[in-house]
C-alpha positions in Angstrom: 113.8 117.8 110.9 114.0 118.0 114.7 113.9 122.0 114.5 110.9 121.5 112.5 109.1 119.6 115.3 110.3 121.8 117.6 109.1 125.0 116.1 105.9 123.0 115.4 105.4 122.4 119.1 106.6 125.8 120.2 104.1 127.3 117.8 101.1 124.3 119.2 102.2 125.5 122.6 101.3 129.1 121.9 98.1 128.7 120.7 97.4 126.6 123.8 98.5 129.2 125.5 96.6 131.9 124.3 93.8 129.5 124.8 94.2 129.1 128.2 94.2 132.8 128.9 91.1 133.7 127.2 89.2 130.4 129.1 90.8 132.1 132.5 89.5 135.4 131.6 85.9 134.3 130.4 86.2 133.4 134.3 87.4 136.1 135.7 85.0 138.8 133.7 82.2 136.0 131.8 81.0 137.2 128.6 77.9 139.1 127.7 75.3 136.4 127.7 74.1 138.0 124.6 77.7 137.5 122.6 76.5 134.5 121.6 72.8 135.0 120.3 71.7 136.6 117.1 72.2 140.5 115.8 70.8 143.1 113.9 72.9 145.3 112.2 71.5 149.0 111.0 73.8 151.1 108.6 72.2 154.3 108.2 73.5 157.3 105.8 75.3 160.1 107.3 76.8 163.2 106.0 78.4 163.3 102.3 75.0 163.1 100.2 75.3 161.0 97.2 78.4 159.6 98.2 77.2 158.5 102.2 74.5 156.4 100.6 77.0 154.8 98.5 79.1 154.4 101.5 75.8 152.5 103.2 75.9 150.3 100.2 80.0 149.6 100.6 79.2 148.6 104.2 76.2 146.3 103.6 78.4 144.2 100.9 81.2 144.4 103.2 79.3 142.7 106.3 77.4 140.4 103.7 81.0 139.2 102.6 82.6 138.7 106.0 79.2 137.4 107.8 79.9 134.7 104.8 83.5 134.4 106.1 82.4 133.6 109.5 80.1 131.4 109.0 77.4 133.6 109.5 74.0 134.2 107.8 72.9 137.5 107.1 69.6 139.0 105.7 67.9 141.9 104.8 65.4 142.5 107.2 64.4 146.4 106.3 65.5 148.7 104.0 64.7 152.3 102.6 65.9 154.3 99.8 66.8 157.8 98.2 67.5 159.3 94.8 71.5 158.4 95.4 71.1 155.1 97.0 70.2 153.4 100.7 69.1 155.4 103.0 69.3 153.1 105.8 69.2 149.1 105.6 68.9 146.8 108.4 70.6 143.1 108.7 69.3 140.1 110.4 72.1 137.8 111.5 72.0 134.4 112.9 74.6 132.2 113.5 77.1 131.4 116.3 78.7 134.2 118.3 76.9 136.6 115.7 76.6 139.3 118.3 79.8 139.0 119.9 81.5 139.1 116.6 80.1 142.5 115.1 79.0 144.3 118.8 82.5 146.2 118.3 81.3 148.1 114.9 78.7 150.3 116.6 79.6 153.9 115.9 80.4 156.1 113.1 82.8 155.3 109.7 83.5 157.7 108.0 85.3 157.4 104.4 87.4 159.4 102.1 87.6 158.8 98.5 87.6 161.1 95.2 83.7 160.8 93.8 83.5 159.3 90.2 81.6 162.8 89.8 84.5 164.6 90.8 86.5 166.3 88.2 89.0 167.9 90.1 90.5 164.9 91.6 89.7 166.2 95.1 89.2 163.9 98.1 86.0 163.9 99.8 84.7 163.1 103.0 81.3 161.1 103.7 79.9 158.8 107.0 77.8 155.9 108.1 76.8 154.7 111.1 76.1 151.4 112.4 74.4 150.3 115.2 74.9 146.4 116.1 71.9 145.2 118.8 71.2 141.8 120.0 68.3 140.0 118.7 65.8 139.1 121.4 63.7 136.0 121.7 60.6 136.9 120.8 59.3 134.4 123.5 60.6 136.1 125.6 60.3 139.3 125.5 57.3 141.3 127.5 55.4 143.7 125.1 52.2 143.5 124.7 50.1 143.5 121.5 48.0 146.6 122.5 51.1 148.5 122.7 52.2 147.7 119.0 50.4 149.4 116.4 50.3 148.0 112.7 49.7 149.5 109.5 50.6 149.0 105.9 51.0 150.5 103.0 51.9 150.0 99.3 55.7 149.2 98.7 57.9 151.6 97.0 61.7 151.0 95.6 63.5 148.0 94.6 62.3 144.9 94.8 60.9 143.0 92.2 57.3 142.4 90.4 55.2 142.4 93.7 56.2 145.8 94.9 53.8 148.7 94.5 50.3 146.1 93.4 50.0 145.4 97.4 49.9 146.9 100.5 52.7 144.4 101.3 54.5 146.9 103.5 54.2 147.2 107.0 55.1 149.9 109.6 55.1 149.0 113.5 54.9 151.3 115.8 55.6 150.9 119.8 53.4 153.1 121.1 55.2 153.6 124.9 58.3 155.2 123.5 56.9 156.0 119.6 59.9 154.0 118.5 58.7 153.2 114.6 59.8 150.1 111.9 59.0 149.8 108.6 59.7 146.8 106.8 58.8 146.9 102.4 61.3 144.3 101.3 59.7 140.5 101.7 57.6 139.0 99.6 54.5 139.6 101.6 52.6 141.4 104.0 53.3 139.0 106.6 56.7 138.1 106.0 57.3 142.4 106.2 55.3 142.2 109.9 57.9 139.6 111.1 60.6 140.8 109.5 59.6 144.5 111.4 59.1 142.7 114.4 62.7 141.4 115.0 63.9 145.3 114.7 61.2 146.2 116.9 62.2 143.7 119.6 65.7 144.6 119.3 65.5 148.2 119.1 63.3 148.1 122.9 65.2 145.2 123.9 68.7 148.0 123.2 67.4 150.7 125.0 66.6 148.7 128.4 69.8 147.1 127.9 71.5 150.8 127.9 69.8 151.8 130.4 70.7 148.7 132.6 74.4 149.2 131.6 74.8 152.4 132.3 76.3 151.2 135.7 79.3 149.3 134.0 79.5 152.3 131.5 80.5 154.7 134.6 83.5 152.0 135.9 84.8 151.6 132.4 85.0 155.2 132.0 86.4 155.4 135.5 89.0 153.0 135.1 90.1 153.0 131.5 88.9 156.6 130.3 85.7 155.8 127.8 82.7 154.5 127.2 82.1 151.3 125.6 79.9 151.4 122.5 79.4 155.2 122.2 77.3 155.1 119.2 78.2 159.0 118.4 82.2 158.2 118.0 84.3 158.0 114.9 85.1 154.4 115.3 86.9 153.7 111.9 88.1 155.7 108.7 88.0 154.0 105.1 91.0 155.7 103.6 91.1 154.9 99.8 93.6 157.1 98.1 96.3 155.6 100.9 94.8 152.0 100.7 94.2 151.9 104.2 91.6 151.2 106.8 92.2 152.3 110.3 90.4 151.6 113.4 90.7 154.7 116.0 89.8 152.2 119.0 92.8 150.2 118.7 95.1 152.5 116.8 96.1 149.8 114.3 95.3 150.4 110.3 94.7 147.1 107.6 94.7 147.1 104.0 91.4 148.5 102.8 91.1 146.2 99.6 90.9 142.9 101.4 88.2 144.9 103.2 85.3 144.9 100.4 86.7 142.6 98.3 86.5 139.3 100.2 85.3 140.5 103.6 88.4 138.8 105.1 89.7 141.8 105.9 87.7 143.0 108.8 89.0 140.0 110.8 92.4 141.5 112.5 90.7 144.6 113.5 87.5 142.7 115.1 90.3 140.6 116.9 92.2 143.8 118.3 89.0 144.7 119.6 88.0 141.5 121.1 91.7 141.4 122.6 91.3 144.7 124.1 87.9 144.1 125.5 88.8 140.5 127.5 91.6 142.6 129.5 89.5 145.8 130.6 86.8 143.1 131.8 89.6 141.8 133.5 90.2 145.3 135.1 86.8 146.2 136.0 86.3 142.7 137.1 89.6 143.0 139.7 88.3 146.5 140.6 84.5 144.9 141.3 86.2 142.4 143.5 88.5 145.0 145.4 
């Protein structure tokens, strides 16, 4: 009984341990203000055809299962379609620490898996990629209404009765940059406009936040040899004949059918990635200060 105690208070010790050292890093290297706000997600096809827009599919379930996990909610703010599937579909999520939970899954997945099309039992090889960006406030943000041109247009796809009797749709464009958002998926016209919006904001929001961190992006590379959040790398590969999913950041690989089953399974590697991002803060932090 007293070696049960004891291992419980070792084990209590431990986690305030580990406590303590993320609290004295936080204050050594503080977070990204924006870790704890609102995201949007955007999982776009990539190469492998019929089976890359299946692959889009795989991920939105995936991130709808673990957003559930966390505690999060997530919703369909955008979404477009082809003959084999989505195209590209956008998430809205809310909830606390939403950005600073999924920031790490920017970049490219790429899956290999024998089509149920495929006769010959051969492996093939298909990609996605995401793009996690906070989620602005809208009250905040400086764009002006004469730089945002609106139009609609008659719905097409999925999506119930109303689609394709109104010009429910809605496209935004931002006319400084020509950065364009469609939205088709609400209800109505006006739920599509503020559902566009959020992207909107986010996506201009993004690329003034990239081009503000371009600074840190040069000491990181400097001091630990990459680039955080480089949107064109092969984060991750969804290995299904071995069972495996393996994250190429952290070098560590998780069973792939906790993955889409329950969403659970996303959880160690977003934690390996969290771990390794509080100690190079740490680093560029101590270098800052040197």
């Amino acid at each position: 009984e007293m070696r049960a105690e004891a291992e419980a208070e070792q084990e209590r010790c431990k986690e305030e341990i580990t406590a303590a050292q993320r609290q004295a890093v936080d204050l050594l290297a503080p977070r990204d203000p924006a870790d704890s706000g609102p995201a949007v997600l955007e999982i776009r096809a990539g190469t492998g055809g019929k089976e890359a827009a299946l692959f889009a599919g795989d991920l939105l379930s995936l991130y709808t299962k673990f957003c559930e996990v966390r505690g999060l909610s997530a919703e369909v703010l955008a979404a477009s379609f082809n003959d084999d599937g989505y195209r590209d579909v956008t998430l809205g999520v809310t909830g606390d620490g939403a950005y600073g939970t999924l920031k790490f899954e920017s970049g490219v997945h790429r899956v290999q898996r024998v089509p149920e099309t495929e006769t010959q039992g051969r492996v093939h090889t298909s990609t996605a990629s995401v793009v996690v960006m906070p989620q602005p406030d809208q009250e905040t943000m400086e764009v002006l209404d004469r730089d945002i041109k609106v139009e609609t247009f008659r719905a097409g796809g999925p999506g119930g009765q109303h689609v394709n009797k109104t010009d429910s749709a809605v496209r935004l464009t931002y006319i400084p940059t020509g950065v364009t958002v469609s939205s088709q998926n609400q209800r109505s016209q006006q739920q599509n406009k503020a559902a566009a919006m959020k992207v909107l904001l986010a996506r201009i929001a993004d690329a003034q936040r990239q081009q503000q961190e371009q600074a840190t992006s040069e000491a990181r590379r400097r001091l630990i040899g990459e680039t955080p959040g480089a949107r064109s790398d092969r984060i991750r590969t969804y290995n299904f004949p071995q069972g495996r999913v393996t994250d190429h950041r952290v070098k560590i690989s998780v069973p792939l059918a906790p993955m889409f089953e329950g969403g659970e399974g996303l959880e160690p590697i977003i934690e390996a990635l969290q771990t390794k991002d509080r100690a190079d803060r740490v680093l560029i932090a101590g270098d800052d200060a040197s």
